[in-house]
Structure formats: structure tokens, C-alpha cells
C-alpha positions as CSV (number, residue, x, y, z in Angstrom):
1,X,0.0,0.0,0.0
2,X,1.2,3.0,-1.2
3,X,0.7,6.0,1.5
4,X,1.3,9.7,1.2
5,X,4.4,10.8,2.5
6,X,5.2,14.6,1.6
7,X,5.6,15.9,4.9
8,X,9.3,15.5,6.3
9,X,10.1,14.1,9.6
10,X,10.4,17.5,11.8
11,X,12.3,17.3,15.3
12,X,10.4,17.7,18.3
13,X,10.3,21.2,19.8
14,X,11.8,22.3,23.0
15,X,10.2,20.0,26.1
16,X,9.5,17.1,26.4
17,X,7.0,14.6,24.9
18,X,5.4,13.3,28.0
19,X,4.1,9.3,27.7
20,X,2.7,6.5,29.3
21,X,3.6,3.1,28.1
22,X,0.6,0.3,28.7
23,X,1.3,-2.9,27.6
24,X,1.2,-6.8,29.9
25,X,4.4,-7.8,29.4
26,X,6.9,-6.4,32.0
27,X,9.9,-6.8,29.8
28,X,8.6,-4.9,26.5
29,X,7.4,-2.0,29.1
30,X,11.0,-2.7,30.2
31,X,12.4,-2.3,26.8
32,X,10.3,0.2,25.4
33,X,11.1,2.7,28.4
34,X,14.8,2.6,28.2
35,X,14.3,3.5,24.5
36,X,12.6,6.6,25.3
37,X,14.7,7.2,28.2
38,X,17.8,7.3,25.6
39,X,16.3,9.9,23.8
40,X,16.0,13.8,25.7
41,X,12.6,14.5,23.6
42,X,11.0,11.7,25.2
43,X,9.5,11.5,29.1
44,X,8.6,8.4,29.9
45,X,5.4,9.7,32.7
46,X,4.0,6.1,33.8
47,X,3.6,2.5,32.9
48,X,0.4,-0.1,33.0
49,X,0.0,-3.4,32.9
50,X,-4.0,-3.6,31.7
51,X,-6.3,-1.4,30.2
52,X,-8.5,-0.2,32.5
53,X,-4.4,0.9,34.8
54,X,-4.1,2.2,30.9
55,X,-7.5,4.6,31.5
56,X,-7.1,5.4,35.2
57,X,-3.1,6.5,34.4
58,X,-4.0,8.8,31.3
59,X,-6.8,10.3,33.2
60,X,-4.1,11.1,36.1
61,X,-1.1,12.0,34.0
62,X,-2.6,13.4,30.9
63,X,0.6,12.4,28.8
64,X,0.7,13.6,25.5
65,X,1.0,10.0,23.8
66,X,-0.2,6.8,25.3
67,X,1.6,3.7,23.8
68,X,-1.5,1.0,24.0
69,X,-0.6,-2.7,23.7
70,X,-3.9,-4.0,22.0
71,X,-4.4,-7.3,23.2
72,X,-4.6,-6.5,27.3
73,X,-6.0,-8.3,30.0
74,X,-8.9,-6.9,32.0
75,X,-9.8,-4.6,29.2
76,X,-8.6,-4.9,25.5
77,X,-6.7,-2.0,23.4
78,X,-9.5,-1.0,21.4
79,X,-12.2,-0.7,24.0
80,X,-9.7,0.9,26.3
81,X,-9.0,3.1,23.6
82,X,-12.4,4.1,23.2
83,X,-13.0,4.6,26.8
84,X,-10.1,7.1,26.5
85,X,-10.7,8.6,23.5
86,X,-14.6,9.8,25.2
87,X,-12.9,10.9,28.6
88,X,-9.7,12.5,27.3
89,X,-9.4,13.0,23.4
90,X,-6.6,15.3,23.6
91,X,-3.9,12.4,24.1
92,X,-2.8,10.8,21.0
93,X,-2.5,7.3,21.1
94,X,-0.5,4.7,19.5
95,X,-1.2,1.2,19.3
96,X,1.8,-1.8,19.7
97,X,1.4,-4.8,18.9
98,X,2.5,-8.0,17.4
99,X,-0.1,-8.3,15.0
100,X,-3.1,-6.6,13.9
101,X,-5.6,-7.2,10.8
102,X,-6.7,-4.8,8.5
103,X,-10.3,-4.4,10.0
104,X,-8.5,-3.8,13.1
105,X,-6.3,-1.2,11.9
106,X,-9.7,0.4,10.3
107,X,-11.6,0.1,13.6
108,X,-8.8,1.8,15.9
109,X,-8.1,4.7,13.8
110,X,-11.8,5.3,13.0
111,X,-11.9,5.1,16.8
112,X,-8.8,8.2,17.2
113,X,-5.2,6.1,17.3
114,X,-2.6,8.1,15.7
115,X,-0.1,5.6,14.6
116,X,0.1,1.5,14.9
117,X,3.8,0.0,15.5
118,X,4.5,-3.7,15.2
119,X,6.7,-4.4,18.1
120,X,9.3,-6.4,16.0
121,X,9.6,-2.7,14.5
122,X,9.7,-1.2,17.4
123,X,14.0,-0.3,17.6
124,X,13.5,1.5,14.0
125,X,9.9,2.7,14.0
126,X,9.3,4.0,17.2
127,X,11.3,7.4,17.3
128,X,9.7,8.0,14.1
129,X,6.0,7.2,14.9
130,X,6.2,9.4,18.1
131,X,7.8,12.4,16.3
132,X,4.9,11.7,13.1
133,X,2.1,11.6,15.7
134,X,3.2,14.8,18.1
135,X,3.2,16.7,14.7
136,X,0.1,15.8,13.8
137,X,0.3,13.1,11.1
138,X,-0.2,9.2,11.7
139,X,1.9,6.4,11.6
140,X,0.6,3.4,9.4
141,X,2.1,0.5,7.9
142,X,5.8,1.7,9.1
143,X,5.1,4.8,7.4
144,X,4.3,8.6,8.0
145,X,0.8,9.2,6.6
146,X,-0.1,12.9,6.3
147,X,-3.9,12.1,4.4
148,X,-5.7,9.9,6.9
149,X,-9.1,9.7,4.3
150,X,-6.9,8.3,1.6
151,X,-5.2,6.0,3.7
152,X,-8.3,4.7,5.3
153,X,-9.7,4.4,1.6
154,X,-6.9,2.3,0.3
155,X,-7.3,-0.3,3.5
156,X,-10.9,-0.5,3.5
157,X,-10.4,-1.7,-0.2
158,X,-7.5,-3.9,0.8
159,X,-9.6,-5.7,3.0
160,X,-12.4,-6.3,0.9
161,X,-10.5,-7.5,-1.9
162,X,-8.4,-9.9,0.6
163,X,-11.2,-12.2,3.3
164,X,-9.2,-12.8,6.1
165,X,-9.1,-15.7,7.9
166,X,-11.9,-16.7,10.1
167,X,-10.9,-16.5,13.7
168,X,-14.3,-16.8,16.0
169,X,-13.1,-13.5,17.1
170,X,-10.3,-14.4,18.9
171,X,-7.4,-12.1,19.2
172,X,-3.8,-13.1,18.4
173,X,-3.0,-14.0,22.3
174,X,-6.1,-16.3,22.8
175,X,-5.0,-17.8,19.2
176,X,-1.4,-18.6,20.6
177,X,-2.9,-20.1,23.6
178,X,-5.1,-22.4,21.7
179,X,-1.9,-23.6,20.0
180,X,-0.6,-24.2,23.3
181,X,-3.9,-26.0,24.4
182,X,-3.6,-27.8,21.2
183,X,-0.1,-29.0,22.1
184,X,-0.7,-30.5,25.4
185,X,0.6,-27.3,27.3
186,X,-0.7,-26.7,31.1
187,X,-1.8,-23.5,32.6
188,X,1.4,-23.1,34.1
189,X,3.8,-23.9,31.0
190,X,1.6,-21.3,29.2
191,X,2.2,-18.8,31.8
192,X,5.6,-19.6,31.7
193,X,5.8,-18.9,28.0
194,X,4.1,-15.7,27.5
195,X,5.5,-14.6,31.0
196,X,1.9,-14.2,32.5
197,X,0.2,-14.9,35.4
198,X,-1.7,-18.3,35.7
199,X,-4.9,-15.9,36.3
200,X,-4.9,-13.9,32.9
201,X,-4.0,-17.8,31.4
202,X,-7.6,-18.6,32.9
203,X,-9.1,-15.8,31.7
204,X,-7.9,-16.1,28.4
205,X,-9.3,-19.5,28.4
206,X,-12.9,-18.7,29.4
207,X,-13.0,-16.0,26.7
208,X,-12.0,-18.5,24.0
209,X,-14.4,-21.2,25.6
210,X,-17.1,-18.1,25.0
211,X,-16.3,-17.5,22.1
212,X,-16.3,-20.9,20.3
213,X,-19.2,-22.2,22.2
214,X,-16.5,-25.4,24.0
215,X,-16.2,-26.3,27.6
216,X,-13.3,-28.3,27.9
217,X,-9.8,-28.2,27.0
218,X,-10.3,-31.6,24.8
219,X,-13.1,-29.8,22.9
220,X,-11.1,-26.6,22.2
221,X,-8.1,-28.7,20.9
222,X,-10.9,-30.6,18.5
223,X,-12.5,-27.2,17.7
224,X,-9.1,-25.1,17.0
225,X,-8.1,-28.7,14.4
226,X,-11.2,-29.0,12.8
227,X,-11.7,-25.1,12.1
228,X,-7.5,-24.6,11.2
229,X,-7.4,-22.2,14.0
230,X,-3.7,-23.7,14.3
231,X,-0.9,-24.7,12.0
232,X,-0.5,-28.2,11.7
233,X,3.0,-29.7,11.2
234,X,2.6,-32.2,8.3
């Protein structure tokens, strides 16, 4: 996809950018932090773990970026995001993530992100992002987009001409625990994995058995085969 990108990348002015980093994983706050902390037009304000710590610190702090992880526990990207969005709309927000579908990048900037950064992009994108998004462009696809309207445009038709997979709704988290349900893992070797608590492995759990109608570990595994909700070594 082919994005407008006339506008240059301007530096920041004098001050600070001030931002709060959400995301569940201790050691990509961890990581994401120091990188801001390295640069002097970046403050680094507060941190959450979940969405609704995500609300309740930008309602404190009133950073001038929040850096939203969109698959939380307790309260997912997007709806925090929207929560935000209706209770503070001056913060611009940018989404990380590890992977996000077209209708998903549609939804969150028709609901007011800024930018989306995949976090295996995160060490050249960031900087960039931040600096596209305080100006008062967006960040999409690893670019700098200056005409949102055209942009949106050009993925509604990419999704429409491409029918993604069918997923029950589950997000890329709940999909990776599957595969470890599918491969015999336990609670606690999933927890270990992901390097989460055995409580948001639960919870995880009940929203996939929600969502695809199962009850038991045995029928999920069944489910996730028979629908090709995994990949399947031959």
C-alpha cells in the first residue's frame, strides 16, 4: 500500500514529549522505556499493565501520547482506547502490537489512534512514529501518513479484496494459547511462555471457551483442528 508521504520528519520542539507506556508484558514496558529514556525528547510519565491501569493513568497523568498494547487483559486496546478517547481525546495514542488485521487497523483509527507500531519494529519505528504523531500526522504501515481519508480508503479496499481468515473473534493472544492447548501445554507452562500470570491464562481461556461455544480443553483442541485455528506440522 502505497501511503502519502510529503511531509518531512520534523524534530520535536523544545520540552519534552510526555508518555505513558501500557502494555502486559513487563519486559517490553521494560524495553520500550529505556528507548525513550535514551532519547531527551521523550519522558517516559507512567507505565500499565491492563487497560483499565491504561484509563485510570491517562486520566491522572494526561501524557501527551499513550503507547497502547492492543491485546490487554482486563480490558482490551481498542475498548480501552475508546474509553479514552470519550474521557480524554486530547492524548494521541499509539497502538503496539504483534499483530493486527486490516479491520482492526480500520476500527482503531476510526476510533482516534494516531499511529500503529509492530513491536518487531519497534527499535527503527518508534522514534519516528512518536515524532509523526506529536506533529500531527499518523503512523501506518511503518510509514508517515499525512492524508488519513486516503489512507483509510486504500485499507478498507485492501480488506475487501483480501477475506481474512476466520478466527471466532479471537485475538492473536487467545490464538497462541489455543496452540498451546492444542499442544498439550498446562496452565502453568503457558504462563511460563508468555510470561503471565496463571490468572490472565484462565481468563484467556474462558474467553475463548465463550467465544467458540467449547467447555473443555479436549473440545477446544478438537474445535481449533477442525476449524484450522492452528498450523499443523505435516
Amino acid at each position: 500500500m502505497k501511503l502519502d508521504m510529503k511531509r518531512p520528519v520534523v524534530p520535536l520542539a523544545v520540552g519534552s514529549i510526555r508518555i505513558v507506556v501500557a502494555d502486559d508484558h513487563p519486559v517490553v514496558r521494560f524495553g520500550v522505556k529505556n528507548m525513550l529514556m535514551n532519547d531527551p525528547g521523550f519522558e517516559v510519565v507512567g507505565e500499565a499493565e491492563d487497560g483499565d491501569v491504561a484509563i485510570t493513568e491517562v486520566l491522572e497523568l494526561e501524557p501527551d501520547i499513550l503507547l497502547l498494547d492492543l491485546h490487554m487483559p482486563r480490558l482490551p486496546g481498542l475498548e480501552a482506547m475508546r474509553a479514552i478517547m470519550n474521557r480524554s481525546p486530547r492524548v494521541k495514542i499509539v497502538l503496539l502490537t504483534s499483530t493486527i488485521s486490516t479491520q482492526q487497523i480500520i476500527e482503531a483509527l476510526q476510533i482516534g489512534a494516531r499511529g500503529i507500531v509492530l513491536k518487531d519494529a519497534v527499535a527503527g519505528d518508534l522514534s519516528q512514529a512518536l515524532r509523526a504523531v506529536i506533529s500531527g500526522d499518523y503512523w501506518i504501515g511503518g510509514e508517515r501518513v499525512v492524508n488519513l481519508l486516503k489512507a483509510l480508503h486504500e485499507l478498507m479496499q485492501k480488506a475487501a479484496a483480501i477475506p481474512e481468515k476466520k478466527t471466532y473473534g479471537l485475538t492473536p493472544r487467545e490464538l497462541e494459547v489455543v496452540t498451546c492447548i492444542v499442544e498439550g501445554c498446562s496452565n502453568k507452562d503457558i504462563a511460563r511462555q508468555f510470561a503471565i500470570s496463571e490468572e490472565t491464562v484462565k481468563r484467556h481461556l474462558s474467553n475463548v471457551f465463550d467465544k467458540t461455544g467449547v467447555s473443555t480443553r479436549l473440545e477446544l483442541a478438537l474445535f481449533a483442528i477442525s476449524h484450522k485455528l492452528v498450523a499443523m506440522d505435516a
